[in-house]
C-alpha positions as CSV (number, residue, x, y, z in Angstrom):
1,X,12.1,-47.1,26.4
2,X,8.8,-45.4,26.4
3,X,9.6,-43.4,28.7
4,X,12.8,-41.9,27.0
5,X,10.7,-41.6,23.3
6,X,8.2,-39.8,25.9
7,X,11.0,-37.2,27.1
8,X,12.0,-36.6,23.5
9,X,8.7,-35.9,22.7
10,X,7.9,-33.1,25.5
11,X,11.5,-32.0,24.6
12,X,10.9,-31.3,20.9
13,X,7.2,-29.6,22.0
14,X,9.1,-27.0,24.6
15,X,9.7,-23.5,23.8
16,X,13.3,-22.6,22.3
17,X,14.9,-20.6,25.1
18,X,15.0,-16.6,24.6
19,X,18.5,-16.1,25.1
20,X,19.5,-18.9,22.3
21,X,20.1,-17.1,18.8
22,X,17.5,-19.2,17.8
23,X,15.3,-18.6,20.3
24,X,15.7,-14.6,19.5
25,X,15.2,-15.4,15.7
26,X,11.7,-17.0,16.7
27,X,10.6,-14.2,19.0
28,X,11.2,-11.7,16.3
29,X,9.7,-13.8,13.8
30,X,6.6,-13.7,15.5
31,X,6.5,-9.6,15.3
32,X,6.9,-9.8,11.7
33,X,3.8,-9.4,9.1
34,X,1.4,-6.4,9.7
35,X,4.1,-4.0,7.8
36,X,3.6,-6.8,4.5
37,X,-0.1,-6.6,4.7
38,X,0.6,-3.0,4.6
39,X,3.2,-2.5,1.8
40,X,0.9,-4.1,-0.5
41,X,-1.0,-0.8,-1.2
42,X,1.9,0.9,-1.5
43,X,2.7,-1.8,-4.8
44,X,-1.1,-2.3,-5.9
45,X,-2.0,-1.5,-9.3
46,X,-1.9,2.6,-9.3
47,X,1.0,2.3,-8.3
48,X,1.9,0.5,-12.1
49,X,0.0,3.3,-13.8
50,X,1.7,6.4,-12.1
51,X,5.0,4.7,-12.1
52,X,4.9,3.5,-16.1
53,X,4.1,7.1,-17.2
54,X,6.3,8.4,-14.9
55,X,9.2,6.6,-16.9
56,X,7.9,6.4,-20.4
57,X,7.2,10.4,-20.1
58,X,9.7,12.1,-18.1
59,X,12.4,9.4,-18.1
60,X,14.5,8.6,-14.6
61,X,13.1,12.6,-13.3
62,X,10.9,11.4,-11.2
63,X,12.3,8.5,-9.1
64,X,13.4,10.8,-6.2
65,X,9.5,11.0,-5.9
66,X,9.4,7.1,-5.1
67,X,12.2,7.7,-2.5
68,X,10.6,10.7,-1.0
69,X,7.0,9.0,-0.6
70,X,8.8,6.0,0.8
71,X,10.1,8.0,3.4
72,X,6.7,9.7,4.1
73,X,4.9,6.4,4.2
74,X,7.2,4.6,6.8
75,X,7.3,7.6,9.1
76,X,3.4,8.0,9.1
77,X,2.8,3.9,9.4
78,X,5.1,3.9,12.3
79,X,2.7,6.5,13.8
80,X,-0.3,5.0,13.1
81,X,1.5,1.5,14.7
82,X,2.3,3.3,17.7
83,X,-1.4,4.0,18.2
84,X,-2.6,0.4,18.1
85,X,0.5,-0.7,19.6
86,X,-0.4,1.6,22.6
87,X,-4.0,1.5,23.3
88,X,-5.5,-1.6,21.5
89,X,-7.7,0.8,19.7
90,X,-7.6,1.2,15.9
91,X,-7.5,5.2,14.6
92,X,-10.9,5.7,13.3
93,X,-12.3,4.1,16.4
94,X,-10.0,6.7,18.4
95,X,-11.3,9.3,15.9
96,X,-15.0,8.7,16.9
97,X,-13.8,9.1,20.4
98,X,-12.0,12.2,20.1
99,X,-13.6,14.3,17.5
100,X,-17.3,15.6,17.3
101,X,-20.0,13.6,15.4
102,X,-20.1,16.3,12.4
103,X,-15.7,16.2,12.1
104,X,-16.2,11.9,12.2
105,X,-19.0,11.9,9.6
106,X,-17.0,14.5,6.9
107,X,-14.4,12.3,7.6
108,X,-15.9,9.1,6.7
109,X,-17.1,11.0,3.7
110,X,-13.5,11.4,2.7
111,X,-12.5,8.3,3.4
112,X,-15.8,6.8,1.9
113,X,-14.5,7.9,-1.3
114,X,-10.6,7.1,-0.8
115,X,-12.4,3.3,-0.4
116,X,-13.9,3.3,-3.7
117,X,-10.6,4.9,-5.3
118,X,-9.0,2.0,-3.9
119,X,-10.9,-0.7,-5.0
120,X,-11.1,0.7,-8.2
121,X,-7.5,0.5,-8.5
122,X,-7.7,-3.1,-7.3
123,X,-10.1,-4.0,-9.2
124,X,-8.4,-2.8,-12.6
125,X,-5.2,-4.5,-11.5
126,X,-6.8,-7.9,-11.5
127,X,-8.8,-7.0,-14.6
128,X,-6.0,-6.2,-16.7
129,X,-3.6,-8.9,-15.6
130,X,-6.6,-11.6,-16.6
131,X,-6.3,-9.9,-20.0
132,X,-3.0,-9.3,-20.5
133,X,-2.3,-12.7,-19.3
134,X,-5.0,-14.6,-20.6
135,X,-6.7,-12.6,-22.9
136,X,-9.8,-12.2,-21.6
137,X,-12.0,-9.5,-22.5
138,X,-12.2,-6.6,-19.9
139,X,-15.8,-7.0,-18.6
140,X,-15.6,-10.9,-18.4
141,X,-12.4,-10.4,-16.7
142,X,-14.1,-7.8,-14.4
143,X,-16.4,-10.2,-13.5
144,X,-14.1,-12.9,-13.2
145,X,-12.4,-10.1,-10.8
146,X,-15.4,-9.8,-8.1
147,X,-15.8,-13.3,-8.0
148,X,-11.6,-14.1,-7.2
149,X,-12.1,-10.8,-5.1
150,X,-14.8,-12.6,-2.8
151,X,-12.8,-15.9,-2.5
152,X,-10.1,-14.0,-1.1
153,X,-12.9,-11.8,1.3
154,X,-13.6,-15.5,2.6
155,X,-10.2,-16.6,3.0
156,X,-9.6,-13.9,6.0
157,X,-11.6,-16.0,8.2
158,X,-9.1,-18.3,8.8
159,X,-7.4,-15.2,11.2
160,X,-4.9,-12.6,10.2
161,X,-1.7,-14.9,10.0
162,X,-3.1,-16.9,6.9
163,X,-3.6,-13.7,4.9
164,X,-0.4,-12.7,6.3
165,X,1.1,-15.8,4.3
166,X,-0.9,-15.5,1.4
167,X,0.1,-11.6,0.7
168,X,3.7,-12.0,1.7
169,X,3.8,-14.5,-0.6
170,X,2.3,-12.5,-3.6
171,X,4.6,-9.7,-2.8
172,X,7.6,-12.5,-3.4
173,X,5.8,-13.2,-6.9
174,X,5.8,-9.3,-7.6
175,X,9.4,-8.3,-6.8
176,X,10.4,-11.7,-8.5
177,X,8.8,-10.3,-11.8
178,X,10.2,-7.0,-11.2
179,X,13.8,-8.2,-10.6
180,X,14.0,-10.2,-13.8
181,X,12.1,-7.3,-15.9
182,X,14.8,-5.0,-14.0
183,X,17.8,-7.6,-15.4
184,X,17.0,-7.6,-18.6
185,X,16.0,-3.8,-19.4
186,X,20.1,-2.7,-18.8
187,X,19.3,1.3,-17.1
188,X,21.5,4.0,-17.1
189,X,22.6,3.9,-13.2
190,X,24.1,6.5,-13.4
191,X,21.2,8.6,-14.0
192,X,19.3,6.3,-11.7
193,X,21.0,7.5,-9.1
194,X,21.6,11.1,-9.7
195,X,17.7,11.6,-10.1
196,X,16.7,9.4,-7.1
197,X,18.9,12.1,-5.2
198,X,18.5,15.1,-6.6
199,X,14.5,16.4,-6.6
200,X,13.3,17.8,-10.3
201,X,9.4,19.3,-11.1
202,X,7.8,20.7,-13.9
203,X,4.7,21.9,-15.0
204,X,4.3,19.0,-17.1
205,X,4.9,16.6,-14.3
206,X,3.3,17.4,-11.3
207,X,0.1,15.7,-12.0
208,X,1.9,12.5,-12.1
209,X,4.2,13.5,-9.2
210,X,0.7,13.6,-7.1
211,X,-0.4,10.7,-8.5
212,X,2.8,8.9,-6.8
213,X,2.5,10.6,-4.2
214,X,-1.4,9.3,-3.4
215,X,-0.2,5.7,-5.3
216,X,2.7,5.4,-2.5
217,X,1.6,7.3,0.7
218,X,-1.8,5.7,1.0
219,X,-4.7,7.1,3.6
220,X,-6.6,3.5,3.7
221,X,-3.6,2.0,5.5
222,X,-2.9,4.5,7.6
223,X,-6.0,3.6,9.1
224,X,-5.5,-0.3,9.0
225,X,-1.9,-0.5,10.1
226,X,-3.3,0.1,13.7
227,X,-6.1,-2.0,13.6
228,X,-3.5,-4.8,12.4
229,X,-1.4,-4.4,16.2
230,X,-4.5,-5.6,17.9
231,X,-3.8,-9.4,16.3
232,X,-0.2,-9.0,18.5
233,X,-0.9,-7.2,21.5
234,X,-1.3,-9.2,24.9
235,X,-0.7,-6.4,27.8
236,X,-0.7,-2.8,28.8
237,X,2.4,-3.2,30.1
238,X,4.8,-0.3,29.1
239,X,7.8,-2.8,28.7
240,X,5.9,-4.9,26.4
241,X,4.4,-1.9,24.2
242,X,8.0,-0.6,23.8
243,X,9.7,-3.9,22.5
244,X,6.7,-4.9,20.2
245,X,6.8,-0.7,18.8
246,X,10.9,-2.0,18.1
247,X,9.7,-5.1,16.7
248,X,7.3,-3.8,14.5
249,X,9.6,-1.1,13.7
250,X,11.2,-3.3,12.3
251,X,8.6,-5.0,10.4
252,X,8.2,-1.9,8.8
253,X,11.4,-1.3,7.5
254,X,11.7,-4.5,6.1
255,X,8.7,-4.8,4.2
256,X,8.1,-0.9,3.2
257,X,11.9,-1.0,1.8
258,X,10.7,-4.0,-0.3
259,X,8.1,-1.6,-1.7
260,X,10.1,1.2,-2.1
261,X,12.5,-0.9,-4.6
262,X,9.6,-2.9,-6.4
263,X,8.2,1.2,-7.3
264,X,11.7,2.5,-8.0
265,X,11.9,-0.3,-10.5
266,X,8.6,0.4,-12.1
267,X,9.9,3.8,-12.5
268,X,13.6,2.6,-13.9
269,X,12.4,-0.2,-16.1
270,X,9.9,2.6,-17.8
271,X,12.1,5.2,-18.1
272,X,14.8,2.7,-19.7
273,X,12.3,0.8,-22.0
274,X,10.1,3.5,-22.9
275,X,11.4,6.9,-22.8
276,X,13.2,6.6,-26.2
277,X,10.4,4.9,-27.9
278,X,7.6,7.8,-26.8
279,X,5.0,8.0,-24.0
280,X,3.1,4.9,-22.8
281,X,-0.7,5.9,-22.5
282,X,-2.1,2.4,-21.8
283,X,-1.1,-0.7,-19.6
284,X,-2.0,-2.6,-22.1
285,X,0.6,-1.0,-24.5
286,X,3.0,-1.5,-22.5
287,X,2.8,-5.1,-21.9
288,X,2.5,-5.2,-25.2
289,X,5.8,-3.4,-25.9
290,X,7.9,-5.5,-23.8
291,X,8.1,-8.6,-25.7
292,X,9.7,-7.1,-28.7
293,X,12.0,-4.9,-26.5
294,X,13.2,-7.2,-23.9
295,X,11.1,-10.5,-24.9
296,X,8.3,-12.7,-23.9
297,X,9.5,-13.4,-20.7
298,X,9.7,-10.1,-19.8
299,X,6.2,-9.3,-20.9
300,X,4.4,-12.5,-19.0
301,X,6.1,-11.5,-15.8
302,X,5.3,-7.7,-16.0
303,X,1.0,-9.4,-16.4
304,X,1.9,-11.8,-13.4
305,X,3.2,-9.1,-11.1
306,X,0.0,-7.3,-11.7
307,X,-2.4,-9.6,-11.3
308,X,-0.8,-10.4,-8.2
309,X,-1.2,-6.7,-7.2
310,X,-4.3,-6.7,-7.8
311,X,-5.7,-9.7,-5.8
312,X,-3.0,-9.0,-3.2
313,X,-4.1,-5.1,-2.8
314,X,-8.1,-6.2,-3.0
315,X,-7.9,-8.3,0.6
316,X,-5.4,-5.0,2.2
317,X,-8.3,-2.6,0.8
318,X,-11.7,-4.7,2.2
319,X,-9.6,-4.8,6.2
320,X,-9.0,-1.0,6.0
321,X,-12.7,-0.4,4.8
322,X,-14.2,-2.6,7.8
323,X,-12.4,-0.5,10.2
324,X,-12.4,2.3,8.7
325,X,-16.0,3.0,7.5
326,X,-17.3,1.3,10.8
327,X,-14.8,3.4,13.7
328,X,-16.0,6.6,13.1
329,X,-19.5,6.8,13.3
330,X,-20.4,3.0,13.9
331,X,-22.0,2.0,10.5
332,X,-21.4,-1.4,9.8
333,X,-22.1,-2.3,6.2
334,X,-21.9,-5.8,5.0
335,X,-18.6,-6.5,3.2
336,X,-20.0,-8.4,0.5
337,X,-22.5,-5.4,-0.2
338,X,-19.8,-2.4,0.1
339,X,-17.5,-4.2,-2.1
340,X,-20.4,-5.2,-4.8
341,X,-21.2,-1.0,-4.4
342,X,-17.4,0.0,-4.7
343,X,-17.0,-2.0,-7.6
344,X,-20.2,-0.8,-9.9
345,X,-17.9,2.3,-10.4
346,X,-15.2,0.7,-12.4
347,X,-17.3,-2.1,-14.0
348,X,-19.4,1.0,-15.6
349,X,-16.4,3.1,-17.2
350,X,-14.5,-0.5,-18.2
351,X,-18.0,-1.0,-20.1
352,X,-17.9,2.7,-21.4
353,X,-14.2,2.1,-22.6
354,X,-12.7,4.7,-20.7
355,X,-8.8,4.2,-20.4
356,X,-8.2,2.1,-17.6
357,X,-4.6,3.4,-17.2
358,X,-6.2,7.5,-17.2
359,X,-8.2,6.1,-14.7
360,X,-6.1,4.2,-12.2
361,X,-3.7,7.6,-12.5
362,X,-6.8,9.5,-11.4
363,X,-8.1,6.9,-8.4
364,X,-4.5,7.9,-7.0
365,X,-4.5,11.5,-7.4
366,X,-8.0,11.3,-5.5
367,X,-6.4,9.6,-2.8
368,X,-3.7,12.3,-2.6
369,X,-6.7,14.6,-1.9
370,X,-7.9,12.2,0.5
371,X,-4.5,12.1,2.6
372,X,-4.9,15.0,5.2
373,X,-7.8,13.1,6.6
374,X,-5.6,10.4,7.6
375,X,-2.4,12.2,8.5
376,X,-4.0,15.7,10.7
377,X,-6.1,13.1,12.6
378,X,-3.3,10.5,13.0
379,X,-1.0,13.4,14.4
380,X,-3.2,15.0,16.8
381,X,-4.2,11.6,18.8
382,X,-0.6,10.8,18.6
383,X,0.5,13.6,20.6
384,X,-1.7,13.4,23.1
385,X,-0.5,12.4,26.3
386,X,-3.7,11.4,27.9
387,X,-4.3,8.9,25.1
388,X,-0.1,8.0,24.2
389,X,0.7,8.3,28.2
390,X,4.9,7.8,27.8
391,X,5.0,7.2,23.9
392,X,3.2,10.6,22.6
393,X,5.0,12.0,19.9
394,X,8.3,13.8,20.4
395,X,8.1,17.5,19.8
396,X,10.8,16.7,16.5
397,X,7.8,14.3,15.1
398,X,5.5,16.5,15.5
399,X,7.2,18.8,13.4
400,X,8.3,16.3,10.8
401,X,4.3,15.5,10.5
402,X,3.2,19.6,10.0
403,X,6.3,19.4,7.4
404,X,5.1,16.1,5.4
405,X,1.1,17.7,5.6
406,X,2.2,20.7,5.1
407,X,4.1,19.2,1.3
408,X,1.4,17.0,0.6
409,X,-1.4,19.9,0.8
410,X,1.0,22.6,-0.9
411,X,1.3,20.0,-4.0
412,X,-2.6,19.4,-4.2
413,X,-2.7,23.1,-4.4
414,X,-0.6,23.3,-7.0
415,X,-2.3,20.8,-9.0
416,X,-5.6,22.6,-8.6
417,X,-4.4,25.8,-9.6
418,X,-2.5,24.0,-13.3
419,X,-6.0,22.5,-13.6
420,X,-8.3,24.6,-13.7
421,X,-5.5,28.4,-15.0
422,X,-5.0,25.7,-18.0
């Protein structure tokens, strides 16, 4: 009898077979999760901000900009994938390879200040969902913030695969809140679908169309996504490097489509709620205008989905700062230090009662600016063949990255020139 409970035993502990349905489900499950950790800054708090006065100002206009940016975003992460996939090494640490010391150190200037643009957005998120939710004031909520923020800092060193599980489950709570806030604001989608095909821009709106832009297509993660592949990768074989490029491919297109509808809601639910009742100019008034217009309910989910965003987003942005501010030139700064110095910023204008809303739309129009030091770095290591061997870049993606630089740069123009001709 022993025997026989022993051979159940060892049976139960074997690995499913590959080539059982089961077995395949398993493999691929194992793939999935860097392209979650990822998508989160593509949902973090700016990304409330640009999207509500998208909608409350220029109605459904400006949800082709959500599809657009999706687009961008998945094409560039599968890129920067590729790399880590590849060689095992993240970009910045392939940047301070390639480039000279004075190209690495302007750009971890850049991306210096992309880092503090992110936490800043962070860092508002969780502040105002504290308030909103529980009505704390801002500063004590602030503070409330850093000390949640460094809980979560500690969390990661139980590996990758627990923060994996932790964010993957606060994106669940975000599109949760987004799909009942979606149910009960009734859009037009008619016009939902007409603008999310057909591309409109004014004067008026290109500010915010920027600020989409650098809310959605992200430089931090460009960065991280690669370092992320490191966590999965156990050869140099070629085989290997091309199914886990499929696998993560599809990781990506799971988890960055679940991003691209949680902003296209934002955008829809604004522009339905909103539009008609006059421009939004605070997060707070807007949370505070949902619970007469589509109830309570309505209202405590739109605070829960950002305070989720905001925690969520805060972990994504302190991985893509250690690699990022430490690959290109080697400096190492202490996490619990950068992210005490990255926070002072927002702390200080919270306590000067500037807008946080203004100021979340401007953290994302400053990491707009900040995007060709991601992208031009990402595309020339990519298409290298001494670095890429048989996966460098196709001569067609190539051409679709000069296009997508090419578009963001052209728009950051364009927003310089109506700044400063106004």
């Amino acid at each position: 009898m022993s025997k026989e409970i022993n051979l159940v035993q060892t049976s139960l502990t074997l690995p499913l077979p590959k080539n059982t349905w089961l077995g395949k489900i398993k493999d691929t499950l194992r793939y999935l999760g860097p392209a979650f950790i990822v998508s989160v800054a593509y949902i973090d708090p700016g990304n409330f901000a640009t999207n509500i006065s998208a909608g409350s100002n220029f109605n459904y206009n400006l949800v082709w900009v959500v599809l657009w940016s999706n687009l961008m975003a998945i094409f560039l992460q599968t890129l920067s994938a590729k790399l880590g996939i590849v060689t095992g090494v993240d970009l910045a640490t392939q940047c301070g390879r390639v480039f000279s010391r004075p190209v690495n150190l302007l750009l971890w200037i850049i991306m210096l200040f992309a880092v503090i643009a992110t936490y800043m957005a962070e860092f508002l998120g969780s502040t105002l969902g504290l308030y909103l939710l529980f009505g704390i004031p801002l500063v004590a909520a602030g503070l409330i913030t850093v000390c949640l923020t460094f809980v979560i800092v500690y969390l990661r060193r139980f590996g990758q695969h627990m923060v994996e599980r932790i964010i993957i489950s606060l994106v669940a709570v975000i599109g949760a809140s987004y799909c009942l806030e979606l149910f009960l604001a009734k859009p037009d989608w008619h016009a939902v679908a007409l603008h999310t095909l057909v591309p409109s821009l004014g004067p008026e709106s290109i500010l915010v169309a920027v600020g989409m832009l650098g809310a959605t297509v992200m430089p931090h993660v460009i960065y991280l996504h690669s370092d992320l592949m490191k966590a999965r990768r156990t050869s140099d074989d070629l085989a290997e490097a091309k199914k886990h490029f499929r696998m993560e491919c599809l990781d990506i297109a799971f988890a960055m489509n679940i991003a691209f509808l949680v902003n296209a809601a934002m955008v829809i639910i604004a522009a339905a709620v909103f539009f008609n009742q006059g421009p939004v100019d605070s997060i707070e008034q807007a949370h505070k205008s949902l619970a007469p217009l589509l109830g309570s309910l309505s209202s405590g989910a739109f605070g829960l989905a950002l305070l989720a965003s905001g925690l969520s987003s805060s972990t994504v942005g302190a991985m893509a700062g250690e690699c990022m501010l430490k690959g290109f030139i080697g400096l190492d700064i202490p996490v619990n230090i950068r992210r005490a110095i990255t926070m002072i910023p927002a702390i200080i204008l919270l306590w000067l009662g500037f807008n946080p809303m203004k100021m979340l739309i401007m953290s994302q129009v400053t990491l707009s600016f900040a995007l060709p030091a991601a992208v031009i770095p990402l595309l020339l290591i990519t298409k290298r063949r001494d670095i890429m061997g048989e996966m460098t870049n196709r001569k067609i993606t190539n051409a679709a990255g000069v296009a997508i630089v090419s578009l963001i740069v052209s728009l950051n123009v364009v927003l310089l020139y109506l700044t400063f001709s106004a």
